[in-house]
C-alpha positions as CSV (number, residue, x, y, z in Angstrom):
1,X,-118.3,-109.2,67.8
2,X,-121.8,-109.7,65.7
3,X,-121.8,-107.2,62.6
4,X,-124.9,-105.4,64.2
5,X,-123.7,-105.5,68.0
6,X,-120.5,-103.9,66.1
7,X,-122.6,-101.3,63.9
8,X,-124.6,-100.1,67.1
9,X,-121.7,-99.7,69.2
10,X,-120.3,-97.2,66.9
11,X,-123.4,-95.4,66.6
12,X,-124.0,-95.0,70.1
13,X,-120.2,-93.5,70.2
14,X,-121.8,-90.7,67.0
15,X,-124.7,-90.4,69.2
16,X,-122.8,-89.3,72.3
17,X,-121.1,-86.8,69.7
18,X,-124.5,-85.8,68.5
19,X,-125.8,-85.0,71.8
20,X,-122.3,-83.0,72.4
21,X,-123.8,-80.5,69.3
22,X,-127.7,-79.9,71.2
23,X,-125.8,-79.1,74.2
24,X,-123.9,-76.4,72.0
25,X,-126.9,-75.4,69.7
26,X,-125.9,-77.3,67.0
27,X,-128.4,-79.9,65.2
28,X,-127.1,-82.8,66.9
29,X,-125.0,-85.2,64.4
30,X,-122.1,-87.3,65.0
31,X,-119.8,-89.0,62.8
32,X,-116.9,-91.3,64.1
33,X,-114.0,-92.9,61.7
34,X,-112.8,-96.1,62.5
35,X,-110.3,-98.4,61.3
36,X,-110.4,-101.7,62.6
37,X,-111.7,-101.2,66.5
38,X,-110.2,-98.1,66.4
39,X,-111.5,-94.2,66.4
40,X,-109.3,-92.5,63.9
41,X,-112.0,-89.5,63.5
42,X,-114.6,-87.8,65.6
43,X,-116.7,-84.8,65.4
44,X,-120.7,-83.4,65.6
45,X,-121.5,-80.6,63.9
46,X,-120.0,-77.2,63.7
47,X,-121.9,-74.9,61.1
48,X,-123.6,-72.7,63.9
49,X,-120.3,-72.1,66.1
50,X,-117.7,-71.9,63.4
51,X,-121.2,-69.8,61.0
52,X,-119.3,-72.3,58.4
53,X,-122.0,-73.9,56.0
54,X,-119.3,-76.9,55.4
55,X,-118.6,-77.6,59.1
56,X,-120.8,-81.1,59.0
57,X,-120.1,-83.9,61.2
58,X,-118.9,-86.2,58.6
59,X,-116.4,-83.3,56.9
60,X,-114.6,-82.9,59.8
61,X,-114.3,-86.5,61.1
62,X,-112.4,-87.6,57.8
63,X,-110.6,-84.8,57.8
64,X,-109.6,-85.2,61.7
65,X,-108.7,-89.4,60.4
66,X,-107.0,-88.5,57.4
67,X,-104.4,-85.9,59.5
68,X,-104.1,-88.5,62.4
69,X,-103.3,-91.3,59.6
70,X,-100.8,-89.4,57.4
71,X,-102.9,-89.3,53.9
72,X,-106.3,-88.7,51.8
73,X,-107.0,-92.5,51.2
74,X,-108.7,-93.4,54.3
75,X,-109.2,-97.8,52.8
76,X,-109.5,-100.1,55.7
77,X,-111.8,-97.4,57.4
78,X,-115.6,-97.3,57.8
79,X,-118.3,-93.8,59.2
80,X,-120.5,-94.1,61.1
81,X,-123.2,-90.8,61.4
82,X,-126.2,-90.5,63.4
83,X,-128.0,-88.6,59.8
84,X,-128.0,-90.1,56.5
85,X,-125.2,-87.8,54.5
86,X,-125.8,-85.0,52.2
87,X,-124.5,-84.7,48.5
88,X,-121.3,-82.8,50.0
89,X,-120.5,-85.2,52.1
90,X,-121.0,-88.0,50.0
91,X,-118.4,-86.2,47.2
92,X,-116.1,-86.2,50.6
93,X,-116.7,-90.1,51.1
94,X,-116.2,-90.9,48.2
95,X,-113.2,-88.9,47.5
96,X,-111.3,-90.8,50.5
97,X,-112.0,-94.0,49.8
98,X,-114.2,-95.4,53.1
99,X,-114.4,-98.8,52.9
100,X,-118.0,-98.3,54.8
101,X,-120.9,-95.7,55.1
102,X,-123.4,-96.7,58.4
103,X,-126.2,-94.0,59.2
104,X,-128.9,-93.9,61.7
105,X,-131.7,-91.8,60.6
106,X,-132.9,-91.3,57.0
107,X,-132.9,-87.7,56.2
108,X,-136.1,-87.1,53.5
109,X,-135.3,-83.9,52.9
110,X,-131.4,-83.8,51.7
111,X,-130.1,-87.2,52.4
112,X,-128.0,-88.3,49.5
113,X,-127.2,-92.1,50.1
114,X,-130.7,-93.2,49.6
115,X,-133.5,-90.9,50.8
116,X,-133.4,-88.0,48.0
117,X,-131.0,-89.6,45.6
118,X,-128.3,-92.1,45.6
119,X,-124.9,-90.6,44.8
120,X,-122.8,-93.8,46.3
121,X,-124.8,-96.3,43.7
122,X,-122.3,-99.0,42.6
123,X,-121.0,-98.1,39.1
124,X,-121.3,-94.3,39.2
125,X,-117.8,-93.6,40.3
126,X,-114.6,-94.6,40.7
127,X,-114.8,-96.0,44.5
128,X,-118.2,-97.2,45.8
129,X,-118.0,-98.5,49.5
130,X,-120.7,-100.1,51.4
131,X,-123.7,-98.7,52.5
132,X,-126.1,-99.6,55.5
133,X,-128.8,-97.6,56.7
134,X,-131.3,-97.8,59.7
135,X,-129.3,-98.0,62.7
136,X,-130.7,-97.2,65.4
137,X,-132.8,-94.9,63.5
138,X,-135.1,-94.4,66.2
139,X,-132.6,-92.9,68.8
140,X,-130.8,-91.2,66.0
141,X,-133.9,-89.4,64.9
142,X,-135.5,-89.0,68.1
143,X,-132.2,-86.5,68.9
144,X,-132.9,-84.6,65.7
145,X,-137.1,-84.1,66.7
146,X,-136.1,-83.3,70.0
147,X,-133.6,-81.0,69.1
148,X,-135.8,-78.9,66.1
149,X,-139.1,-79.1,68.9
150,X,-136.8,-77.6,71.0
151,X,-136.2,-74.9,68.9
152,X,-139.7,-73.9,67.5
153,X,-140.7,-71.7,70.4
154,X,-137.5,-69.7,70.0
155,X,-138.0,-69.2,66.4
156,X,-138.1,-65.3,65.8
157,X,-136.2,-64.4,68.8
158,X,-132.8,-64.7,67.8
159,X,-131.9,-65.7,63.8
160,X,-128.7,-67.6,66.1
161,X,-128.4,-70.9,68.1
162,X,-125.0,-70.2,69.5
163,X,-125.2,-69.9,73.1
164,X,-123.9,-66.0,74.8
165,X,-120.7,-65.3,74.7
166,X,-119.6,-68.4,71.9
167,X,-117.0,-67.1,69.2
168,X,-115.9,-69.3,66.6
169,X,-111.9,-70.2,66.6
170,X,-110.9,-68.6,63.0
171,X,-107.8,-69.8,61.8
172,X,-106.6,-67.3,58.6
173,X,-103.6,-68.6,56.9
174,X,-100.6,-66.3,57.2
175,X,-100.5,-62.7,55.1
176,X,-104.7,-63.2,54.6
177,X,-106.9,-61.1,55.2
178,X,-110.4,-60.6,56.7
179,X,-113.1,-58.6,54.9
180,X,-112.9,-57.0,58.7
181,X,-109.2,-55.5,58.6
């Protein structure tokens, strides 16, 4: 398959993710791992549902390919994500060794591959994989005006986008304890 024909069919895979998180209230990003033709890592967004600032898209598909492969070192294994990454998830990215960064839309504001700074330039770290930007930037950051429209006449009504009755799944490792207990 083409390199772009490839690139675009992953991204449409991240955008169905992404419009999995507007459908929960969540800004709408998806991030899929794959190795080879392969999904070894999927999520969207979580910060609003699990009220976990680190719950990004790209966090918890890495994590969610590194547990399904058996280590940290995710080489041979490219991300695709519908949002140009932030500076936390570019440490991630870094840190397990993608081969490959893709990302739809630029993200002005706190993107950290190219827009507001570029953390993943060749020579600033130990492991530098490739980056490619723009695809299908228009669909990708149509979901994300559509999504923040949405929300503008609800501002001031609710300080929360999770839907009634959502509860995040909290998982406390053995003999912790909540500030709640």
């Amino acid at each position: 398959m083409d390199a772009g024909l490839r690139a675009a069919h992953w991204m449409r895979v991240a955008l169905d993710l992404a419009r999995q998180a507007a459908a929960l209230g969540e800004v709408p990003v998806g991030a899929v791992v794959v190795r080879g033709e392969s999904v070894v890592g999927a999520a969207h967004n979580w910060r609003e549902t699990w009220r976990d600032p680190t719950a990004h898209a790209e966090l918890i598909a890495i994590r969610e390919a590194s547990r399904r492969l058996g280590g940290w070192r995710l080489d041979g294994c490219e991300l695709f994500v519908t949002l140009e990454p932030c500076p936390m998830c570019a440490g991630a990215i870094v840190l397990s060794r993608l081969d490959a960064v893709f990302y739809g839309a630029p993200d002005p504001k706190g993107g950290a591959l190219a827009s507001k700074m570029a953390l993943l330039t060749p020579g600033l770290w130990n492991h530098h994989p490739e980056i490619s930007g723009g695809i299908l930037a228009d669909e990708c950051g149509m979901i994300l005006k559509d999504f923040f429209r949405g929300l503008r006449p609800r501002r001031g009504a609710s300080q929360s986008r999770l839907p009634a009755g959502a509860r995040r799944d909290v998982r406390v490792a053995e003999g912790a304890r909540l500030e709640s207990e």
